[in-house]
C-alpha positions in Angstrom: -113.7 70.5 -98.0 -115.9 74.0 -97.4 -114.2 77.1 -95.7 -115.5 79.6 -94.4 -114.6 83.5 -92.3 -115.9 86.7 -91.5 -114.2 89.1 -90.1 -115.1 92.8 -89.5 -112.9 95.4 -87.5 -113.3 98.9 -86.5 -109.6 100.7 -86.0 -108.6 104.3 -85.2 -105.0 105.2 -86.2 -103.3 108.7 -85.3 -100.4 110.0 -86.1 -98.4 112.3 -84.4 -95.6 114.4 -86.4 -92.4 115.1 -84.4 -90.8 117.1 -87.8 -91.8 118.5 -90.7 -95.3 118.3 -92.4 -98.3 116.3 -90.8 -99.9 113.8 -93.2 -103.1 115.1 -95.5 -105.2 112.4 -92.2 -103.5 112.6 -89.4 -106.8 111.1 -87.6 -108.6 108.2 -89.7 -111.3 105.5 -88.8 -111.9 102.6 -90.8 -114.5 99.7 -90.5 -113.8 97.2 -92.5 -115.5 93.4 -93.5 -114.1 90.5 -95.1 -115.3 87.6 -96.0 -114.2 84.6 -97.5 -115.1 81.5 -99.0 -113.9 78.4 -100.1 -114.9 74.7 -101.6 -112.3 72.1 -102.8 -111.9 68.4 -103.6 -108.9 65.9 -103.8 -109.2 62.6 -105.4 -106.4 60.2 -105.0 -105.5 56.9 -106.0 -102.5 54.2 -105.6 -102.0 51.1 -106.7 -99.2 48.6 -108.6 -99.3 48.3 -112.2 -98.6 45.0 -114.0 -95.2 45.8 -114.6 -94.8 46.0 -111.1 -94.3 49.6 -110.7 -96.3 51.3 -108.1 -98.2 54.7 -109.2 -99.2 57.5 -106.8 -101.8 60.6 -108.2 -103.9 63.1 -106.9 -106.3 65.4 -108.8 -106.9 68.4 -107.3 -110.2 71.1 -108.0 -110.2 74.6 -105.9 -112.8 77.4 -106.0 -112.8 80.5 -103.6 -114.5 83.9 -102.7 -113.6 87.0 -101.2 -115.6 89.7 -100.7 -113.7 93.3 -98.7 -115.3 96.2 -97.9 -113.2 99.7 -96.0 -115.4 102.1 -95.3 -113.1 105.2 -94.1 -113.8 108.4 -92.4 -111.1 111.2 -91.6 -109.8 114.7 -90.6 -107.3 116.9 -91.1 -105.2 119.0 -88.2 -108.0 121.8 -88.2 -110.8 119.0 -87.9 -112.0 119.3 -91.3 -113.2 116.4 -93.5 -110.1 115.0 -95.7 -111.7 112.0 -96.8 -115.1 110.0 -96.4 -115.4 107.1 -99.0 -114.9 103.2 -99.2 -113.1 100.5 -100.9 -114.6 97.2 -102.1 -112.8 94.4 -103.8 -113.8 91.3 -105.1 -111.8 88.3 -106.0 -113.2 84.7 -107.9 -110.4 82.7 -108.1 -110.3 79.1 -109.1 -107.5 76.3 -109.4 -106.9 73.0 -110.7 -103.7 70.4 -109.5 -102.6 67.2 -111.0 -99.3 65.3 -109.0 -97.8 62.0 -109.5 -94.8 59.8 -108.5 -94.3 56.6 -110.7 -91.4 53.9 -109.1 -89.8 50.8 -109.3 -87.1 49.0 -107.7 -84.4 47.1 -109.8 -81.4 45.1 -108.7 -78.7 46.5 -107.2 -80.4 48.7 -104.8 -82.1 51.1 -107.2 -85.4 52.7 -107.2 -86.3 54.8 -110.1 -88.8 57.4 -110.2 -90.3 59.5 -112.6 -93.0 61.9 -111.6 -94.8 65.2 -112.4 -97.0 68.4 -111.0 -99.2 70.3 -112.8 -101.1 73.2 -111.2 -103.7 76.5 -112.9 -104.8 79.0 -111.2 -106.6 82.0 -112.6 -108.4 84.7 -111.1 -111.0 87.7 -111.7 -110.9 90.5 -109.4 -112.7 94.0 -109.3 -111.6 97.2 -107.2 -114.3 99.9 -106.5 -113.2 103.0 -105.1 -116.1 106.1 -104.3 -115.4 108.9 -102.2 -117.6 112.2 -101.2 -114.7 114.4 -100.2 -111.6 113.6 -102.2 -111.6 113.6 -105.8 -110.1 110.4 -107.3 -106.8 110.5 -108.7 -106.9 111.6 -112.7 -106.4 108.4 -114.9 -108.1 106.2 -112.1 -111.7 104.7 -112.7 -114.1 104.0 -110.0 -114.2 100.3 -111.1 -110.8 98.6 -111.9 -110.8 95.0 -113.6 -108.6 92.3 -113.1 -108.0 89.1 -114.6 -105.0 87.1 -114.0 -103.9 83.7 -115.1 -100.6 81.2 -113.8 -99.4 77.9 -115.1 -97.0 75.7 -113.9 -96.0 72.2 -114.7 -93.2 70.3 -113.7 -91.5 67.2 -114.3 -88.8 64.7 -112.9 -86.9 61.7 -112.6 -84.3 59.9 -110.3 -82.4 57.2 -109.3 -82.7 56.4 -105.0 -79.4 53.9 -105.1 -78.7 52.3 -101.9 -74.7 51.7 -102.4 -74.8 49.7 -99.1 -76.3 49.6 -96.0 -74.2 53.1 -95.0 -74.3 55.0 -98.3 -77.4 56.1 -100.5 -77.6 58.3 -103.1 -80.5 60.4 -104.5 -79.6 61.4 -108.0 -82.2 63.2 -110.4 -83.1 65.8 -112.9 -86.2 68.0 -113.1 -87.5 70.8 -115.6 -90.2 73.7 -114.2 -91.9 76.0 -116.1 -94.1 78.5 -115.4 -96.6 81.1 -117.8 -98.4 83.8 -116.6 -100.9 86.4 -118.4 -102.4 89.5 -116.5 -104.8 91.8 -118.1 -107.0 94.5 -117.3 -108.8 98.1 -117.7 -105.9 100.2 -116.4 -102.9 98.9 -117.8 -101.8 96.6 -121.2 -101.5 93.0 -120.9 -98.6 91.6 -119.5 -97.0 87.9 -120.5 -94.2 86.3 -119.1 -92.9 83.1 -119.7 -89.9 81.1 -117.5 -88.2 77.7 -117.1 -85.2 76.3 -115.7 -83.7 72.5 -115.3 -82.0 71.7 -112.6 -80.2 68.9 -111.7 -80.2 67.4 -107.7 -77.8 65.2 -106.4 -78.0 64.0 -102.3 -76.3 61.6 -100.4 -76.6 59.7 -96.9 -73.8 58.3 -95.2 -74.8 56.5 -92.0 -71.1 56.5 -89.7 -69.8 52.8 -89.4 -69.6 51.5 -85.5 -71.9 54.8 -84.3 -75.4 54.1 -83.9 -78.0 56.6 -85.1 -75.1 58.6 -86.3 -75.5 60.2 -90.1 -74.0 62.8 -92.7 -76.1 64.1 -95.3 -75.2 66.5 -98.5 -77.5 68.1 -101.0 -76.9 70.0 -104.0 -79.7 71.3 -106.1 -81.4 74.0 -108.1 -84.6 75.7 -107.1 -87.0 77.5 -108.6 -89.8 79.7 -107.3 -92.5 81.4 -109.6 -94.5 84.3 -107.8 -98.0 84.2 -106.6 -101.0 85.9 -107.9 -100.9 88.4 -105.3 -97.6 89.4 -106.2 -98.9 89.1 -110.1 -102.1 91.8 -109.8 -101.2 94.6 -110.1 -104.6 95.9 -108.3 -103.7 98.3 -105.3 -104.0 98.9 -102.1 -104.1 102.3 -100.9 -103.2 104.3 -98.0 -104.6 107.5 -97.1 -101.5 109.3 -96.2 -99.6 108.1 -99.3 -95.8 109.1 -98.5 -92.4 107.1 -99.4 -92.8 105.5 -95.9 -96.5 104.7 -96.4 -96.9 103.9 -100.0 -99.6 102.1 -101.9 -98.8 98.5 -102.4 -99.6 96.9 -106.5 -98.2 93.9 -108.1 -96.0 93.3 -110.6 -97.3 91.8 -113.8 -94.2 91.3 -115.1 -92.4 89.4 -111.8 -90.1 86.5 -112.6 -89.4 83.5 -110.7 -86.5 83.8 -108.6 -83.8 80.9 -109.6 -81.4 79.6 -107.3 -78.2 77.5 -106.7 -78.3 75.4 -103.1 -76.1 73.4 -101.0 -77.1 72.0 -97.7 -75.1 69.7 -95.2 -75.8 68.4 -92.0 -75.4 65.9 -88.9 -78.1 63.8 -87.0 -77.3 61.6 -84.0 -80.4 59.6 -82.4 -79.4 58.5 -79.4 -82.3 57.4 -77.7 -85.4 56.2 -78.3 -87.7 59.5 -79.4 -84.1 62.0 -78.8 -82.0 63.5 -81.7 -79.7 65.8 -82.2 -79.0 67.8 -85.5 -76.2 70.4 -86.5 -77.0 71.6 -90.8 -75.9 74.4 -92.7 -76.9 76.1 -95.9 -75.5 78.0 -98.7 -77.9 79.6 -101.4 -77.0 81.9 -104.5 -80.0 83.8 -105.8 -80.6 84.9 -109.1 -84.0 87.6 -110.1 -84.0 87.6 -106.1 -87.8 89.5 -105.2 -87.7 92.6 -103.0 -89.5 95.8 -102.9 -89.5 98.9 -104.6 -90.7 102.2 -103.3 -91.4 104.8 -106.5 -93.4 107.8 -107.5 -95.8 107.6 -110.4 -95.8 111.5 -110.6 -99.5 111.3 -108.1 -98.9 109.1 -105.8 -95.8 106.7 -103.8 -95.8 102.9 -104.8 -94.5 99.8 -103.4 -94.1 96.7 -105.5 -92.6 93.6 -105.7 -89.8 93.4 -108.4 -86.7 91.2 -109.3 -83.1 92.5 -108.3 -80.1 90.8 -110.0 -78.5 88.5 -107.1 -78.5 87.2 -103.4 -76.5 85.1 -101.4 -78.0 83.4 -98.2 -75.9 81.3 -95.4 -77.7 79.4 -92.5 -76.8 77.5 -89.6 -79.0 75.8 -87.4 -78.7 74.1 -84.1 -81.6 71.5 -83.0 -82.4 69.1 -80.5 -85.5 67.4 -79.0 -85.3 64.0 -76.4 -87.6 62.7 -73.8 -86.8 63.4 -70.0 -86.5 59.7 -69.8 -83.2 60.2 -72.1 -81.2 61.7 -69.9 -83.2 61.1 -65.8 -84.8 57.5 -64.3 -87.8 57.5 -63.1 -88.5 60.8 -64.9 -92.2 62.2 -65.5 -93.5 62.0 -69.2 -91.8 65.4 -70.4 -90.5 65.8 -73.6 -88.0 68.9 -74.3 -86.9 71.1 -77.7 -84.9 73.4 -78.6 -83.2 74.8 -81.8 -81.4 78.0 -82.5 -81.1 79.6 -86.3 -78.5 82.1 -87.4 -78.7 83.5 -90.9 -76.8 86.0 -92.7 -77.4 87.3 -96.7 -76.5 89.7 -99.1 -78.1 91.5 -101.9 -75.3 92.7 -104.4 -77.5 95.5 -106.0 -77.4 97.2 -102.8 -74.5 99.0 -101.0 -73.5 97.4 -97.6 -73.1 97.0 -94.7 -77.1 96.4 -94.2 -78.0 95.1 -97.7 -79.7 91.8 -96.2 -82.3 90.2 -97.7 -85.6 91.7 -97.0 -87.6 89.3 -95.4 -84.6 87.5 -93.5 -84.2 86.7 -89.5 -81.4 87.0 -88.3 -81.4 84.8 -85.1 -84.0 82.5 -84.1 -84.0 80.9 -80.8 -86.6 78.7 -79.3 -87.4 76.2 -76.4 -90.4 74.2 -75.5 -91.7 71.1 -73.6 -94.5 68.8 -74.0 -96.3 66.6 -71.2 -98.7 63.7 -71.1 -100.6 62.0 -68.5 -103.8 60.0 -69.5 -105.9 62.2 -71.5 -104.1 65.6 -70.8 -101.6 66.4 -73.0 -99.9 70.2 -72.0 -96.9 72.2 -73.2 -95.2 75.3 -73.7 -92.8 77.1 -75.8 -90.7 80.2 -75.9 -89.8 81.6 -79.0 -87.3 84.8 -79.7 -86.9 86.7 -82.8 -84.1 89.3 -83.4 -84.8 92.2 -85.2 -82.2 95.3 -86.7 -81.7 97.0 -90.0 -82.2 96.2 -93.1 -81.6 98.3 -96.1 -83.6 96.6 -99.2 -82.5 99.6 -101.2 -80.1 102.6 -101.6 -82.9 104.9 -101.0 -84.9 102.8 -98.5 -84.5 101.0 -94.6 -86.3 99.9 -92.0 -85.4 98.7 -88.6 -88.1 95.8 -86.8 -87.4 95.6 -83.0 -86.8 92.4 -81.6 -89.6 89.8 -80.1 -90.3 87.4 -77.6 -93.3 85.1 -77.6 -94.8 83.0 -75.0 -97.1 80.1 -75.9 -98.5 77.7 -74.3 -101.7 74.6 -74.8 -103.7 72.2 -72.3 -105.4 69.5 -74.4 -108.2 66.6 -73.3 -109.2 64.2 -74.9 -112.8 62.5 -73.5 -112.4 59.6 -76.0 -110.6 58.8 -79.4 -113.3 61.0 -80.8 -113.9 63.9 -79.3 -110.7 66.7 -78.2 -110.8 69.9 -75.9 -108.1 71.9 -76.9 -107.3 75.2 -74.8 -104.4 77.9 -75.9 -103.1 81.2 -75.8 -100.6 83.1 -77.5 -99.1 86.4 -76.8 -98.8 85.7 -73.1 -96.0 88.4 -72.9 -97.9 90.8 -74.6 -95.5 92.1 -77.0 -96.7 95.1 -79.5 -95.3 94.8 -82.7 -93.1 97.7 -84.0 -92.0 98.5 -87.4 -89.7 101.7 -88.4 -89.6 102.5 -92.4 -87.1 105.2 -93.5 -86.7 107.1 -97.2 -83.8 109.0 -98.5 -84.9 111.3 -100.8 -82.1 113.4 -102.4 -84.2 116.9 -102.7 -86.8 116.1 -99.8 -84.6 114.8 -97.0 -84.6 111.8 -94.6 -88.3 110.5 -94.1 -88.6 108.1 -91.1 -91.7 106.7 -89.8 -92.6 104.6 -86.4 -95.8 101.9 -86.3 -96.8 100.8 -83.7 -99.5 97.7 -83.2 -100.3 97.3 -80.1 -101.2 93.3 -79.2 -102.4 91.6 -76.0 -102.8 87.9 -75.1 -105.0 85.8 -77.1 -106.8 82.8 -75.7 -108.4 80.1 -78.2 -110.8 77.5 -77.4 -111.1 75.0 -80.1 -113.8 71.3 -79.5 -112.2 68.8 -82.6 -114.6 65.8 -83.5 -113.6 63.2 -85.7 -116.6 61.7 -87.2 
């Protein structure tokens, strides 16, 4: 498979100070262009061994491109130049996969499985910074260097024992480790090395006498290793560097975030095509990932470290049936809806706001789907509760709640050939974000952004060949 984007945009962003001292650039244009590429290739293969087990694999090879390029001009209050320069990073990254599931069924309703995933990916970026006003920070080369490399491997094995016809069990054990090495021109190597076995146990009970009627429970432990994003610690800078807009660099020495897990729930299919759900979740986090706002003695930086624990609880609310379910004679409309409520703590942080940082609270949405012939329509609803969140003693932010309207028309001239026509955004809701700081000898810093948004139509013609 080949990939390919451009993308170039041209923004203008002023800021107006209400209290206290403007920003260094209170008026700032960029023009930026990014491109990216990409090329990759999966091989798989299945087939029953002589032993009668059956074998699943896929080799996976990844190799991608990106090329950005900020060219920035800006002002101060009086109108004098503050800044006229560019950025350009560069990132060659490449990646390699290996997955495979090994069962076989024995008597007594067991299926045993033993499997494994293997991934590396490893990257080489560059960061060139020039500028014909400002003077770069001391310390800082023009070119910065980046090379960054992540393995993972895991491995498993289970037991899927069908007691009876009502009861299954999914019993099985799996060990994950991860190792990653970053090094470059501006700071000193950085190694880290994880892994964590964790046992998973599940079970289905399908109710006696109630048809389509089924409890499930899960217990198990996760693991989640960070990305290379999170891993470079290459940055991206903001011209009016302040606690409330800070430079964002990774963390070479992030660790994977460990976790305990529960989940329950209830499923009744009543009709053909219709189901109803009710599930709940309990998760205890350990090296939870947030953010980190510090100063470096030049400049403010945001980066993605480990705190010490999180708790998350879920409860969700779904269901989804064909008009036909419920009406006779009824046109070819399918319905959805589904409603999420989620609540967390972070015990490193003082309550009552402490929530996990890239949490929800409530999310509520509602849909329908139609078909007639070749057109196939629909249309959903989505809304998204916002509030405060405080990821940190020093440091809050409040995102305002959103409401998004959606909706497709699709035709399809033969098996072939697909018109697909949607838009997004209908409502035309701006996105808003307020950050806040509490520094101890500077104050209370609190910023508003706003991004203004409006509709967005997409016309997409899918061939199958």
């Amino acid at each position: 498979m080949a990939n390919g984007s451009s993308f170039r945009n041209h923004a203008h962003a002023l800021t107006t100070t209400s209290a206290g001292a403007p920003p260094p650039t209170p008026d700032l244009r960029t023009l930026g262009a990014f491109d990216d590429r990409m090329l990759s290739s999966n091989l798989r293969w299945s087939g029953t061994l002589a032993s009668g087990a059956k074998l699943e694999t896929k080799l996976g090879v990844e190799r991608s491109w990106q090329d950005t390029r900020v060219e920035r001009s800006g002002v101060d209050g009086l109108g004098r130049p503050e800044t006229a320069g560019s950025v350009r990073t560069e990132t060659d990254a490449r990646g390699a996969s290996s997955t495979g599931k090994v069962t076989r069924a024995f008597d007594g309703g067991h299926v045993l499985a033993f499997g494994w995933d293997a991934r590396f990916n490893a990257s080489e970026d560059l960061r060139a910074e020039q500028d014909a006003v400002r003077v770069l920070p001391p310390g800082q080369p023009p070119r910065e260097t980046f090379d960054a490399r992540v393995a993972r491997a895991a491995v498993y094995a289970q037991d899927e024992w069908t007691v009876n016809p009502q009861i299954s069990l999914y019993l099985g054990a799996r060990w994950e480790g991860v190792r990653t090495r970053v090094s470059g021109n501006t700071f000193e190597p950085a190694r880290v090395r994880s892994s964590v076995f964790s046992p998973v146990l599940q079970t289905l009970w399908k109710l006696p006498g109630e048809k389509g009627d089924q409890l499930r429970l899960a217990l198990s432990r996760t693991y989640k290793a960070p990305d290379l994003y999170s891993l470079v610690p290459r940055r991206y800078a903001w011209e009016n560097n302040s606690a409330t807009e800070a430079d964002y660099q990774g963390n070479p020495h992030l660790k994977p975030e460990l976790a305990w897990g529960i989940d329950a729930g209830w499923e009744r299919h009543w009709a053909e095509g219709a189901m109803l759900s009710a599930s709940a979740s309990l998760r205890r986090i350990d090296n939870y990932t947030s953010n980190r706002i510090y100063f470096d003695g030049l400049r403010w930086i945001f980066t993605p470290a480990n705190e010490d624990r999180a708790a998350l609880r879920s409860l969700q609310l779904e269901a989804k049936f064909p008009l036909s379910a419920v009406m006779e004679d009824a046109p070819a409309l399918e319905l959805r809806a589904s409603v999420s409520r989620n609540w967390s703590r972070v015990d490193s942080v003082p309550g009552p706001y402490n929530r996990m940082e890239q949490q929800t609270p409530l999310t509520a949405n509602l849909g329908l789907d139609y078909k007639r012939g070749a057109l196939t329509s629909g249309a959903s609803l989505a809304h998204r509760r916002g509030g405060r969140v405080d990821p940190s003693a020093e440091r809050s932010f409040y995102t305002h709640a959103r409401t998004d309207l959606e909706a497709y028309a699709a035709w399809r001239f033969n098996p072939k050939l697909q018109l697909r026509l949607a838009g997004s955004n209908l409502l035309g809701e701006d996105n808003f974000f307020e950050p806040a700081y509490i520094d101890p000898a500077r104050g209370i810093e609190r910023r508003g952004w706003t991004y203004p948004e409006s509709p967005t139509l997409r016309a997409t013609l899918e061939m199958t060949f």
